[in-house]
C-alpha positions in Angstrom: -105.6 61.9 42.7 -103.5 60.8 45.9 -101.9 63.9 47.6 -98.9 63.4 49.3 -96.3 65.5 51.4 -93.2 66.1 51.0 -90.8 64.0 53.3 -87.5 64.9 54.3 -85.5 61.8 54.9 -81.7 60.9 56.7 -80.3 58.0 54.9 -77.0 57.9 57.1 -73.9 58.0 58.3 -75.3 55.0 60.3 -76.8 53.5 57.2 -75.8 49.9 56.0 -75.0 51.2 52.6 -73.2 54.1 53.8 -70.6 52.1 55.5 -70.4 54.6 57.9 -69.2 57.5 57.0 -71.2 58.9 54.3 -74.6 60.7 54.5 -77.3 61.8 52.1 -80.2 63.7 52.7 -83.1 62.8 49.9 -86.9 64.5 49.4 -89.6 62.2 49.3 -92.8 62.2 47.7 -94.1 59.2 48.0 -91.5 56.9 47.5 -89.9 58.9 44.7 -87.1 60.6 45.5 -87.6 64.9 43.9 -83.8 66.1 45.2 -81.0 64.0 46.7 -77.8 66.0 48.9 -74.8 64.3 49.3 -73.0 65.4 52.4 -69.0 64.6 53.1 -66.7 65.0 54.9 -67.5 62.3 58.4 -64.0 60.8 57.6 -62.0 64.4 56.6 -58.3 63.8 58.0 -56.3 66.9 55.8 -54.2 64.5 53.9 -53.0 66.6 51.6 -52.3 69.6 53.7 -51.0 67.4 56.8 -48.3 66.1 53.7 -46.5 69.7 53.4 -44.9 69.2 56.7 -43.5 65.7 55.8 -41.0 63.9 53.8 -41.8 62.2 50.7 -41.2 58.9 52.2 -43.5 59.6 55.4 -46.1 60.5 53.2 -46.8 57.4 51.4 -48.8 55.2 54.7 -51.5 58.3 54.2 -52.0 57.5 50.6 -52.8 53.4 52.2 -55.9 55.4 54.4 -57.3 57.0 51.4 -58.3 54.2 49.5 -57.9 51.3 52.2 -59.0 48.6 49.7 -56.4 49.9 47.1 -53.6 51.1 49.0 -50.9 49.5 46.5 -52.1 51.8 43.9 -52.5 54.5 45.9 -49.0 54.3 47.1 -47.7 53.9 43.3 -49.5 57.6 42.2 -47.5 59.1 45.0 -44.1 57.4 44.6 -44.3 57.6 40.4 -45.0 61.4 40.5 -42.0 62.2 42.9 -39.9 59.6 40.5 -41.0 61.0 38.0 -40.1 64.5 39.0 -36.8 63.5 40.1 -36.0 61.9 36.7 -35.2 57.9 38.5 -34.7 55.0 36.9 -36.7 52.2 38.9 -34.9 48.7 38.6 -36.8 45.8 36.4 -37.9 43.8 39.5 -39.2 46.5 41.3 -41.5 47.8 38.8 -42.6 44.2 37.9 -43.1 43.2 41.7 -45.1 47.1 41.8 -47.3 46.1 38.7 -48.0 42.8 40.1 -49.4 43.8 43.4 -51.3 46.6 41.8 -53.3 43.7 39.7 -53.8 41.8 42.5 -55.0 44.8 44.4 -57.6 45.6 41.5 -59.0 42.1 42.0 -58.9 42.0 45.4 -60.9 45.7 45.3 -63.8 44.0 42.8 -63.8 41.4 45.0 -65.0 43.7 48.0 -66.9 45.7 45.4 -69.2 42.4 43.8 -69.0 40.9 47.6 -70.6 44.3 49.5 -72.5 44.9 46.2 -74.9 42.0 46.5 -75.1 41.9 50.2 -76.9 45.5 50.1 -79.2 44.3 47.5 -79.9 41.8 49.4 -77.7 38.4 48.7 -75.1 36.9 51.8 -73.6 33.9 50.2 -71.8 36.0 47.0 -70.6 38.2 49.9 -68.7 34.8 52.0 -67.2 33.6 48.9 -65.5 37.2 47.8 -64.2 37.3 50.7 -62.7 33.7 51.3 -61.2 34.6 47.8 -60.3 37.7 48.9 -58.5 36.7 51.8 -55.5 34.3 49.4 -54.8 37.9 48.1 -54.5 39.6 52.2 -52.5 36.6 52.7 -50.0 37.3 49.8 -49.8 40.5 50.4 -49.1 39.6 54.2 -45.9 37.7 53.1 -44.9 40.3 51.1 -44.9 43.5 53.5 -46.5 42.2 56.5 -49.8 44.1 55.9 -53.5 43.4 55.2 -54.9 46.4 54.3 -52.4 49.3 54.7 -49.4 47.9 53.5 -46.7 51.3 52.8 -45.0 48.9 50.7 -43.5 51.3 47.7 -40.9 53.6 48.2 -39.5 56.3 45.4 -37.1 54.5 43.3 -38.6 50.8 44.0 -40.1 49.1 47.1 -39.3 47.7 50.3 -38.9 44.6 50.2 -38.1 42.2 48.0 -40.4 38.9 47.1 -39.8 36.0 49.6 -38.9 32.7 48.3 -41.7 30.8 46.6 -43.9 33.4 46.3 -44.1 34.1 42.5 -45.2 30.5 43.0 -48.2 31.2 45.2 -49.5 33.9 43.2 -49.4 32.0 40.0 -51.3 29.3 41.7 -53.7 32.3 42.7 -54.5 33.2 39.5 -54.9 30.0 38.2 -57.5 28.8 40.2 -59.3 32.3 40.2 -60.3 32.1 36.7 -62.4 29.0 37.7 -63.3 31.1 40.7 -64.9 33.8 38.8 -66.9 31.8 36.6 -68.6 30.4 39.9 -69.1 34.3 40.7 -70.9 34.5 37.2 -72.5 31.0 38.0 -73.7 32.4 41.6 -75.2 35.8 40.9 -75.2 37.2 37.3 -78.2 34.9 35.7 -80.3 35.5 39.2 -83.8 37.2 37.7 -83.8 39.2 41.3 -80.8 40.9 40.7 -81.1 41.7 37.4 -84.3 43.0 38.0 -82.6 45.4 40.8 -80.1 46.6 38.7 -81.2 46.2 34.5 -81.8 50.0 33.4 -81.1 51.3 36.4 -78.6 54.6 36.8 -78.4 55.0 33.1 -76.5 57.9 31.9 -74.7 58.5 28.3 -71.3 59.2 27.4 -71.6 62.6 27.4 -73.1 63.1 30.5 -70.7 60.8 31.8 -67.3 63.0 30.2 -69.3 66.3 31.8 -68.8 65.1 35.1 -65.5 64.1 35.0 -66.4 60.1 35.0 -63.9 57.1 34.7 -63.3 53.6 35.4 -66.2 51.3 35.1 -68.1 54.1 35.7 -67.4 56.1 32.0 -66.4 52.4 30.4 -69.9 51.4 30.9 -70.9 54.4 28.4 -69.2 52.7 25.6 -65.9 55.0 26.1 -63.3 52.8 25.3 -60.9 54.8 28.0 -58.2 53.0 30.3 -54.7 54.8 31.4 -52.8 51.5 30.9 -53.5 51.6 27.2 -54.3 55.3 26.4 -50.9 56.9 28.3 -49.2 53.7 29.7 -47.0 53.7 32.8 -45.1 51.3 34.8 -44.5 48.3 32.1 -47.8 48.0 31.2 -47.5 48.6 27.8 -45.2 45.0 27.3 -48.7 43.2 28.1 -51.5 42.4 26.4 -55.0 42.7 27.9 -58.3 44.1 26.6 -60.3 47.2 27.8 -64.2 46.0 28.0 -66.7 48.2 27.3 -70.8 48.5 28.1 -73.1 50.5 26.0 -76.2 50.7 28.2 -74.7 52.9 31.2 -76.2 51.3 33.7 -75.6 49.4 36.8 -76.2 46.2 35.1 -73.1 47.1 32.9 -70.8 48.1 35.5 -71.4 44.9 37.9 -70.4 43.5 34.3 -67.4 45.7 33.4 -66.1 44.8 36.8 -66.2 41.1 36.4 -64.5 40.9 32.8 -62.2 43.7 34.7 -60.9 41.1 37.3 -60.3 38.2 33.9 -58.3 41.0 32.6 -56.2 41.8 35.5 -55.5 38.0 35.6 -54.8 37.9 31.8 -52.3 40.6 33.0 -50.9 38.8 35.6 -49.9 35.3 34.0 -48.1 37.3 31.5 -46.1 39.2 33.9 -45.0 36.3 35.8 -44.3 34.3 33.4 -41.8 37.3 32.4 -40.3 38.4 36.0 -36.7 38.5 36.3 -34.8 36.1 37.9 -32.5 38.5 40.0 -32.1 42.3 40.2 -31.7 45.4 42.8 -35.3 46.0 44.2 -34.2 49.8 44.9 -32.7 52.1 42.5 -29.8 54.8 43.1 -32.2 57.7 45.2 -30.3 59.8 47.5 -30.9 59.4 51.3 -33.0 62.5 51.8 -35.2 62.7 49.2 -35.6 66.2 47.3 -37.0 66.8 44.5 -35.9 69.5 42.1 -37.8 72.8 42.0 -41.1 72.4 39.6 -44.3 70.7 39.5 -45.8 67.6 38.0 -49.1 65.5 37.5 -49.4 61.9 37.0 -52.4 59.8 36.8 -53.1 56.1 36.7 -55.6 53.7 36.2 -57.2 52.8 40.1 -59.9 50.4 40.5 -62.1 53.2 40.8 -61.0 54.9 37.8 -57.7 57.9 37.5 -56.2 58.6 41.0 -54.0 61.8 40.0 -51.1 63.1 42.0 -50.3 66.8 41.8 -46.8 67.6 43.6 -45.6 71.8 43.3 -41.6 71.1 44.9 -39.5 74.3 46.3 -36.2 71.6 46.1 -36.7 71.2 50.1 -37.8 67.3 51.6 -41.1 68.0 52.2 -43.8 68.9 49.1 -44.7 72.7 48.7 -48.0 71.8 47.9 -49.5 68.0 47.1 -53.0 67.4 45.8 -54.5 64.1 44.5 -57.5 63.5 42.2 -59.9 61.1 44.1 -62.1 59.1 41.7 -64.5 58.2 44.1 -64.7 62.1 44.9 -65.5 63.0 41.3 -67.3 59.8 40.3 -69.7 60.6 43.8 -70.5 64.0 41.8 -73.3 62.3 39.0 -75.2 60.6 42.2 -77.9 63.4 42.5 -78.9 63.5 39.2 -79.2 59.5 38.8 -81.3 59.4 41.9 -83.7 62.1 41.0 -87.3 60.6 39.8 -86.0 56.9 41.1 -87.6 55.1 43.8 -85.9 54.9 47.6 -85.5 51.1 47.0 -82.8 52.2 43.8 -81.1 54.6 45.9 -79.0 51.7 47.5 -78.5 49.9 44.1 -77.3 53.5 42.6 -74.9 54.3 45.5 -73.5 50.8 45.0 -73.0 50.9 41.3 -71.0 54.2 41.0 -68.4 51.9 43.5 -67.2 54.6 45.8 -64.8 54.4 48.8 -65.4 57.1 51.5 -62.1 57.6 52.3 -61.1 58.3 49.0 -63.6 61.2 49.2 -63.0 62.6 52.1 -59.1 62.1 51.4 
C-alpha cells in the first residue's frame, strides 16, 4: 500500500482559472482532492448597502459591475422591479430595444463562457474566435450607449437612448451570420476526443441535488429540469416569441458546454423574431416623474440571466433612495454545489468543474 500525506494546497486568487479574484483552498491526498473551501469576497464592494444612500437611477451603473459580462440584464432586474413597484407602463420600443440587447448580451456572455472555457482546459484558437465574434456584439452595443462592457443603458420607464439609424440593420446581419458561426464553434471543439474526455461524466449531479442547492440556468437545465423564467413566469415581451428551453439529462459538464451552445441558437431564434416585429416609431421613455419614488412596499422580481435567476428585492419607505435593496446572485448560489462536486475528483478536474458551473466573481462578491 502507498502511504501518502495529507497536502494543503492554495489554488488562487492568482490562479488562471480564478480570474483573479476568487480563491479555494483544497486537501490533497495524492492527487485526490478529500475537502475543497471556497473563500469570497477579494472583489466585496457593498453594492447593496452602498444603494440605500442613492437614487434609483444612480443605482443602476453598480448593477453593470456585478455581472460585467451581462450588465444589460443586470440593469433590467433593477429597473423592472422599481417599474414594477411603481405600477409604469414601458413604451413598445423600449421594451423591444431592452429584450433585444438582453439576447445579445446572453450570447455575447456564452461567448466569453465557451471562449475562457476551453482556454483553461487547455485549447487557444476556440478562445480567438469567441472573441472576434464577440467583439460585432461590443461594437453594437458601442453604437447604442457608447459602452463596451458597462453600458448603464436602462433607465425606469425605458432606456436612454434610442437605436441609431441603421442599426436594426446591423444586428440582423449579426445574427445571420452567427448561426453559421456557431456551427464552426461545434465544428472547432465539440467532436475533439481531448475535450470530451476532460469534461464526459465529469461534475455529475441529479435533479434533486441540483433543486437542494438552489441551482438554475444551464446549471439545473443540464439535470433534465425543463426550467427557464422566460417561459415559466414571462416578463418583458417574451411571451410573443417562440423559442425552445433545451435540456441535458446527464448533469455533467459535458451537458452544460452543450446547453450553452443550443442556448446561444435560441437566443438568435429569439432575436430574428423580434426584429422582424420592432416598431417602426414610438417614445423610448414612458411618463415617470422626475424624481423617482416609489410607493411605500416591497417587491421581488426575477429573470432569466445567462447564469441562471438574478432576483431583485427592493423594501421602499416612498423616499428616492431604496430602504433596503438585495439581489439574488446566480453565480453566488450556483458557486454553493462546488465542494461537493470536487470531493473524490482529481486536481486536474478541479479546473474543468470551476469552469462548468460558469461563475462570474463579481456577481458573487456583488
Amino acid at each position: 500500500m502507498i502511504r501518502t500525506e495529507e497536502l494543503l494546497l492554495n489554488v488562487g486568487p492568482q490562479h488562471p482559472s480564478t480570474h483573479g479574484v476568487f480563491r479555494i483552498i483544497v486537501k490533497l491526498d495524492g492527487e485526490i482532492i478529500t475537502e475543497a473551501t471556497p473563500v469570497m469576497g477579494y472583489l466585496h464592494r457593498g453594492t447593496e448597502k452602498l444603494a440605500e444612500n442613492l437614487n434609483f437611477t444612480q443605482i443602476i451603473p453598480y448593477t453593470d459591475r456585478m455581472d460585467y459580462v451581462s450588465a444589460m440584464t443586470n440593469n433590467y432586474v433593477l429597473v423592472h422591479a422599481v417599474e414594477k413597484l411603481m405600477g409604469l407602463e414601458i413604451p413598445e420600443r423600449a421594451e423591444f430595444l431592452r429584450l433585444i440587447v438582453m439576447e445579445l448580451q446572453r450570447v455575447a456572455s456564452h461567448m466569453v463562457w465557451w471562449g475562457t472555457y476551453l482556454l483553461d482546459i487547455g485549447a487557444l484558437s476556440p478562445f480567438l474566435y469567441a472573441f472576434n465574434d464577440r467583439e460585432r456584439i461590443l461594437q453594437l452595443f458601442n453604437e447604442l450607449c457608447g459602452a463596451r462592457l458597462t453600458y448603464n443603458y436602462m433607465r425606469v420607464g425605458g432606456v436612454k437612448w434610442d437605436a441609431p439609424d441603421g442599426w436594426i440593420d446591423k444586428v440582423k446581419e449579426f445574427v445571420r451570420s452567427m448561426h453559421g458561426k456557431l456551427e464552426e464553434y461545434d465544428n472547432l471543439a465539440s467532436g475533439n476526443e481531448i475535450l470530451l474526455s476532460r469534461i464526459k461524466g465529469v461534475g455529475a449531479y441529479d435533479a434533486e441535488t441540483a433543486i437542494a442547492y438552489g441551482l438554475s440556468g444551464a446549471n439545473l437545465r443540464s439535470t433534465g429540469v425543463k426550467w427557464d423564467l422566460r417561459k415559466n413566469e414571462p416578463y418583458s415581451l417574451y411571451d410573443r416569441f417562440e423559442f425552445d428551453v433545451p435540456v441535458g439529462t446527464n448533469g455533467d459538464c459535458y451537458d452544460r458546454y452543450l446547453l450553452r451552445l443550443e442556448e446561444m441558437r435560441q437566443s438568435l431564434r429569439i432575436l430574428e423574431q423580434a426584429l422582424e416585429q420592432f416598431p417602426e416609431g414610438g417614445e423610448t421613455m414612458g411618463k415617470v416623474p422626475r424624481v423617482i419614488r416609489p410607493p411605500a412596499g416591497e417587491i421581488y422580481v426575477r429573470i432569466e440571466s445567462p447564469r441562471g435567476e438574478i432576483g431583485c428585492y427592493i423594501v421602499s419607505k416612498g423616499k428616492a433612495e431604496p430602504y433596503r435593496l438585495k439581489f439574488r446572485r446566480p453565480s453566488f448560489v450556483n458557486l454553493q454545489i462546488l465542494p461537493k462536486l470536487l470531493v473524490g475528483e482529481s486536481m486536474t478536474n478541479l479546473v474543468t468543474i470551476l469552469g462548468g458551473i460558469d461563475i462570474v466573481l463579481g456577481e458573487v462578491d456583488c
